[in-house]
C-alpha positions as CSV (number, residue, x, y, z in Angstrom):
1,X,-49.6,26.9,-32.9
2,X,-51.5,26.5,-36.3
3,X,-49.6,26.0,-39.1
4,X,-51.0,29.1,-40.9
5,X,-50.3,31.2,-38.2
6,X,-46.9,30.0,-37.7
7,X,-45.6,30.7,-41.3
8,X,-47.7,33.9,-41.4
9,X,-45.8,34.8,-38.6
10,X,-42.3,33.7,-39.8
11,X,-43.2,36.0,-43.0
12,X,-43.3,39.2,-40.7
13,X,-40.0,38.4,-38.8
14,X,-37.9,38.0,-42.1
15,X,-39.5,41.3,-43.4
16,X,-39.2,43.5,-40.1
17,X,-37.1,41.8,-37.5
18,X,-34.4,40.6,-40.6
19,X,-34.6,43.1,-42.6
20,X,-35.2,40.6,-45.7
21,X,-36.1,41.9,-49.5
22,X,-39.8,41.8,-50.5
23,X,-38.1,38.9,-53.2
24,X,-36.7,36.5,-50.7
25,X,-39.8,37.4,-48.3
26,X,-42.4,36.1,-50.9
27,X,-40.2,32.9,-52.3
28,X,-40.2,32.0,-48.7
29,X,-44.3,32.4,-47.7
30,X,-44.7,30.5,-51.6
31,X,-42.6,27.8,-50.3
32,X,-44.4,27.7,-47.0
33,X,-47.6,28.3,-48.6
34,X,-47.4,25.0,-50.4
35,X,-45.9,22.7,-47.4
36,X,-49.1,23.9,-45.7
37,X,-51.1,22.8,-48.4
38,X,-49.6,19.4,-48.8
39,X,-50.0,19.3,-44.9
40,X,-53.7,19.8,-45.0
41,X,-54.2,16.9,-46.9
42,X,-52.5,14.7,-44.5
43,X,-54.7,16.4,-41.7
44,X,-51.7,18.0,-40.5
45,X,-52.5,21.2,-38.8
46,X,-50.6,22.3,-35.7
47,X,-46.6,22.7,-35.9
48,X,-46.4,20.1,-32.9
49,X,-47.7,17.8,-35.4
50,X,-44.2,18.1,-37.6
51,X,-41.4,16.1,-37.2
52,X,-38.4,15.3,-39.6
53,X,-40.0,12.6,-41.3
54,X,-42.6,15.0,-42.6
55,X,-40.4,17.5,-43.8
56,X,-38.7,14.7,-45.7
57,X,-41.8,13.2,-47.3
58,X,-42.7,16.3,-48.5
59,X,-38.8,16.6,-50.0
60,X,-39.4,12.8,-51.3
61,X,-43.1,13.7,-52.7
62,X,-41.5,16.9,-54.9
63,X,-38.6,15.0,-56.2
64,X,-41.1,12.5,-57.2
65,X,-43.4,15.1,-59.1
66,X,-40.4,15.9,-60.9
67,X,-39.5,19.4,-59.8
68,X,-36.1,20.4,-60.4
69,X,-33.6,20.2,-57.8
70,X,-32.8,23.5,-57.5
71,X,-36.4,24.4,-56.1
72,X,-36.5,21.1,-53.8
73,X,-33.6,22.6,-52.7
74,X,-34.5,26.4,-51.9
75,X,-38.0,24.6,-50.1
76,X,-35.1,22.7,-47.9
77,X,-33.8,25.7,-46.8
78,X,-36.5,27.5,-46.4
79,X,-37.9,24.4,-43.8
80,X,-34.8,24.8,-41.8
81,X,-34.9,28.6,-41.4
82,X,-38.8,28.1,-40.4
83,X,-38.1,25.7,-37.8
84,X,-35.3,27.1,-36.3
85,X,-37.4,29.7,-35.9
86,X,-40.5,27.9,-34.7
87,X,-38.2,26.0,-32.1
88,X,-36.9,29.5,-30.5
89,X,-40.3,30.9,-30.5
90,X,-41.4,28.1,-28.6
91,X,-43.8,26.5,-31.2
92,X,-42.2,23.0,-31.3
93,X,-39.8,21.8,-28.3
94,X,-37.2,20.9,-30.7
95,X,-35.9,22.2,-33.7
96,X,-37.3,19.6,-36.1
97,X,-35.4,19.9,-39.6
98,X,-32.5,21.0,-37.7
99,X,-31.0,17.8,-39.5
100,X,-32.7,18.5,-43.0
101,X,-30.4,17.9,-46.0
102,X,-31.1,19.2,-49.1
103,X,-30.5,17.8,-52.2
104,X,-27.0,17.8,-53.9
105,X,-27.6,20.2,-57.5
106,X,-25.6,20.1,-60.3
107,X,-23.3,23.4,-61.5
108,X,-24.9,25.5,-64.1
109,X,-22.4,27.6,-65.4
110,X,-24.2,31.5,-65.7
111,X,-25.0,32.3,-69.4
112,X,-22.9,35.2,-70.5
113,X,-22.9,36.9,-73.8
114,X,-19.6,37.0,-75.8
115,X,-17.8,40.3,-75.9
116,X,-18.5,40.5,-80.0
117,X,-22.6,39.7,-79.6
118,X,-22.6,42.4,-76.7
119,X,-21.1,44.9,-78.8
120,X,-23.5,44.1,-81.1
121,X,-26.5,44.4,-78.9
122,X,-25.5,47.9,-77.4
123,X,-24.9,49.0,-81.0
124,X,-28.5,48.0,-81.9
125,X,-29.8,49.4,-78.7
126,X,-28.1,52.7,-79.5
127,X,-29.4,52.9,-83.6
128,X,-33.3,52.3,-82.1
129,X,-32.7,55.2,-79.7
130,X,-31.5,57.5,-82.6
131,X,-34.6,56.7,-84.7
132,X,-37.4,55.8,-82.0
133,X,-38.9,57.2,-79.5
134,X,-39.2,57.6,-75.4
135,X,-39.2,53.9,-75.1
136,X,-36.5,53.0,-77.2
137,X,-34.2,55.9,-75.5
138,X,-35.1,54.2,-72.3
139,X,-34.2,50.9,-73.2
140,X,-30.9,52.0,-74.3
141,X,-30.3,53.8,-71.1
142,X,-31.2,50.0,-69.2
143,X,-28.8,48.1,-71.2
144,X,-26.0,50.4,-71.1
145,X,-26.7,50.6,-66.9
146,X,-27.4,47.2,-66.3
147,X,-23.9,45.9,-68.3
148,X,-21.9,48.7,-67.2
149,X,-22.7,48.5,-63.4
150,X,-24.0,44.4,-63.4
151,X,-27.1,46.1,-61.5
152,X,-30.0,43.4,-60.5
153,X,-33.2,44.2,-62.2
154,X,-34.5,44.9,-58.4
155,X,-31.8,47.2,-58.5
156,X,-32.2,48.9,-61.3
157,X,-35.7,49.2,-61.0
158,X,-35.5,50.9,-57.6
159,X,-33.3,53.7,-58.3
160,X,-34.4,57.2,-57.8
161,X,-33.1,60.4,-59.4
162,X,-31.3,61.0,-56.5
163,X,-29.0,57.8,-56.7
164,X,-27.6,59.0,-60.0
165,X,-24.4,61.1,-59.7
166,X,-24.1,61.9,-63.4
167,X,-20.9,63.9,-63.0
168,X,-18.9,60.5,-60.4
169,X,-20.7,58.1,-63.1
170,X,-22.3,56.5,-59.9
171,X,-25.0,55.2,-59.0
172,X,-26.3,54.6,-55.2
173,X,-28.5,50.8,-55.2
174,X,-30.4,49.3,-52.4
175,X,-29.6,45.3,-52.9
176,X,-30.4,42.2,-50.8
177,X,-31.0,42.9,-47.2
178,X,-31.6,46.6,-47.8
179,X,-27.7,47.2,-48.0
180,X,-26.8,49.8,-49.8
181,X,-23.6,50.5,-52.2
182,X,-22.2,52.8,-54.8
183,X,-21.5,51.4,-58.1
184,X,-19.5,53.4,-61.0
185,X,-20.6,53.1,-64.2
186,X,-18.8,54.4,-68.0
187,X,-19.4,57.4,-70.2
188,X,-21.2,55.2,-72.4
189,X,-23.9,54.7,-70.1
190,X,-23.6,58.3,-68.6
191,X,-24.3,59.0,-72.4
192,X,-27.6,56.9,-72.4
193,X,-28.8,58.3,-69.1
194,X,-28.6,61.7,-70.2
195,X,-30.3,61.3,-73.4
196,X,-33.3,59.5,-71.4
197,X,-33.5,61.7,-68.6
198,X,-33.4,64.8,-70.3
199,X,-36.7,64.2,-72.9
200,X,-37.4,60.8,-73.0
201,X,-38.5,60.4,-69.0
202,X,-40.7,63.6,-69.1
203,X,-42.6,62.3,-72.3
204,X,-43.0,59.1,-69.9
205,X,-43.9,60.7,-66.9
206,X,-46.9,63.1,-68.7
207,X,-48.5,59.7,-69.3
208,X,-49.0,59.0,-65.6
209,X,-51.7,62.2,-65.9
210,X,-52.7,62.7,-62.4
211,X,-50.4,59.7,-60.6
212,X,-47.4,61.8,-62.1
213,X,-46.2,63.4,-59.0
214,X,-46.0,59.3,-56.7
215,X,-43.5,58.3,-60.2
216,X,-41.7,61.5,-59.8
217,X,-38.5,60.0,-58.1
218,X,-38.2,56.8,-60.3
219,X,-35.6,57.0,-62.7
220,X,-37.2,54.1,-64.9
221,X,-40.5,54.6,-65.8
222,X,-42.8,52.4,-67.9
223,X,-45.2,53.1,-71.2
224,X,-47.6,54.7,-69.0
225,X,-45.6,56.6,-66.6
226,X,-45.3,54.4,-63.9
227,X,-42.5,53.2,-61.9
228,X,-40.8,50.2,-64.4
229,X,-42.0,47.4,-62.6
230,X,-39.1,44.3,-62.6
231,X,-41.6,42.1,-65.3
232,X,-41.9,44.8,-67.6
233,X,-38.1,45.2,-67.1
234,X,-37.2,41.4,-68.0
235,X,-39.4,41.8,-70.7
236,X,-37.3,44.5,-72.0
237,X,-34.1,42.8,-71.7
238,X,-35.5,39.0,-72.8
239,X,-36.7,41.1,-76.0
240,X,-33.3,42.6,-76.7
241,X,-31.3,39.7,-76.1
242,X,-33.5,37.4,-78.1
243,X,-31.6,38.2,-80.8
244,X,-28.8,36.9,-79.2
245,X,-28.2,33.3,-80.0
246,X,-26.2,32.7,-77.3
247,X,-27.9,34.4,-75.1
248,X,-31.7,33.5,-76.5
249,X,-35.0,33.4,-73.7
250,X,-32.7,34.9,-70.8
251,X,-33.4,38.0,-69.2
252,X,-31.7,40.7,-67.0
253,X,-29.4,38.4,-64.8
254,X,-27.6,37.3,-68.1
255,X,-26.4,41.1,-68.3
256,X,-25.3,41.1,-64.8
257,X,-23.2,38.0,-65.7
258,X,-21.8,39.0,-68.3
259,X,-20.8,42.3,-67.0
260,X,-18.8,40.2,-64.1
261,X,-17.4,37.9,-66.6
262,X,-16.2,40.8,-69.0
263,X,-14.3,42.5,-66.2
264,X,-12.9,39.7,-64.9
265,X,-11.6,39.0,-69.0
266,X,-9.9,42.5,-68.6
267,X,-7.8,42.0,-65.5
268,X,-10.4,43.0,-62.6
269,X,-9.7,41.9,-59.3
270,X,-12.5,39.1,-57.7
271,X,-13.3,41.6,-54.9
272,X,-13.6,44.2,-57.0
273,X,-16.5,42.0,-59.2
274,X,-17.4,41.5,-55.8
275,X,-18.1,45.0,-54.6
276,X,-19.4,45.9,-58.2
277,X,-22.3,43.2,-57.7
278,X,-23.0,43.4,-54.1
279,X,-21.8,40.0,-53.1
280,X,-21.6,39.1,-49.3
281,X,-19.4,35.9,-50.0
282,X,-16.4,35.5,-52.2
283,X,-17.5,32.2,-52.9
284,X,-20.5,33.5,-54.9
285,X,-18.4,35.7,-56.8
286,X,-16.2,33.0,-57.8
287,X,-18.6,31.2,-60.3
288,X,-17.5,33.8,-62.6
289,X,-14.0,32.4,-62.6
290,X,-15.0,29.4,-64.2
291,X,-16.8,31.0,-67.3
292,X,-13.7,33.4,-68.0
293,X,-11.9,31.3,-69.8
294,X,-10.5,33.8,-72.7
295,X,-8.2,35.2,-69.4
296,X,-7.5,31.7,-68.6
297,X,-6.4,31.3,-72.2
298,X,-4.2,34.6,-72.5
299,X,-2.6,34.3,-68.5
300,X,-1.5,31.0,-70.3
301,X,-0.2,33.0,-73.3
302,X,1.6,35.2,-71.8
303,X,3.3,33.6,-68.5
304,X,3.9,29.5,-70.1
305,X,7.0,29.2,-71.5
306,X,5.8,25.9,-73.5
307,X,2.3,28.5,-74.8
């Protein structure tokens, strides 16, 4: 089988057969787009023409270029899922990166916003909405959903009208692999989403003009009335944070972080955060654990005889 075919193929089997997010379906066709690439210069074409050594030369040539370890590592992965693949398909007789490693990465610790700078932010958010306009009620809306609920920007950006439950303060999201959930969020942000959804969103949906009635569903809508693509959202956030020091040139994710953190600072169980952020594994919850250190510090205040 060609090559192109092969990872054109493997793109349609994570999208229908697995179910896989349009997100994780296009990192993987990127990642396979470029091994092809590199291939074809090597006159490398069919997928009987792979073996491990050229899945590690690839690895080896990237490290070399001086890409960072965390996308040499994603490309690992992504070679292992491809061939396993390939190899049940029957496209290669043996599964070829079966014994792949990828290379080791170092912790990076999430960025999270202290509790004093994030009261800050949402009180800065919260003065532009009283003096602005649609925009500015909208953004206020955003910040208040994405801390309260620790929403992804995917997330946030899909919702429909229908999701919010404005009297439960919940919100239905679609996450990774389609799964759904029900988040809660405060009356803070039940606050902000009234206020935008009562003026603010019309004013942005009129802009749409004759498109109006394809954006009617969408809770967040951009300047001209469209659906508030996920760019336009980090733009929004990376703005508002930028003010931040501690939290300077970050985006969305760093809301949704600190959201988890926050919680787990005020006595919220892991598996709660868990639930809240749509985690499959524990494990990737746990990350927050190690940023929390202000409970760490008071559990020590409170329970150590020697404190």
């Amino acid at each position: 089988m060609e090559i192109s075919a092969a990872r054109e193929e493997f793109v349609d089997h994570v999208v229908v057969e697995r179910n896989f997010s349009p997100q994780t379906a296009r990192a993987y066709a990127s990642d396979l787009a470029a091994f092809a690439a590199w291939a074809a210069q090597r006159t490398i074409s069919d997928t009987r023409q792979l073996d491990l050594d050229t899945y590690r030369d690839w690895l080896w040539s990237m490290s070399t270029a001086g890409l960072a370890q965390t996308t040499i590592a994603r490309r690992s992965a992504t070679l292992r899922s491809w061939s396993a693949w390939m190899w049940r398909e029957g496209a290669t007789e043996v599964d070829t990166a079966a014994r792949l490693r990828s290379p080791k990465t170092g912790t990076h610790l999430p960025t999270v916003v202290p509790r004093e700078s994030m009261a800050h932010v949402l009180d800065e958010v919260a003065a532009a909405a009283a003096s602005g306009g649609a925009l500015e009620i909208r953004d206020r809306a955003i910040v208040e959903l994405l801390y309260a609920s620790g929403l992804r920007v995917s997330e946030l950006c899909g919702l429909d009208i229908d999701d919010i439950d404005l009297d439960r303060l919940t919100a239905r999201v679609t996450g990774k692999g389609s799964k759904q959930r029900v988040v809660p969020f405060g009356v803070p942000a039940q606050s902000a989403l009234v206020d935008y959804l009562r003026s603010a969103r019309a004013d942005l949906l009129a802009k749409a003009g004759n498109a109006a009635s394809a954006e009617a569903a969408a809770v967040f809508l951009g300047a001209r009335g469209a659906r508030l693509s996920t760019r336009s959202a980090y733009a929004v956030i990376s703005r508002i944070l930028s003010r931040v020091p501690a939290a300077s040139g970050v985006g969305p994710h760093t809301l949704r972080h600190t959201a988890a953190t926050h919680m787990l600072d005020g006595g919220a169980d892991l598996r709660a955060v868990q639930e809240l952020l749509g985690h499959s594994s524990l494990g990737t919850t746990q990350v927050y654990t190690h940023v929390s250190a202000d409970r760490l510090r008071e559990s020590y205040r409170l329970a150590h005889p020697r404190a």
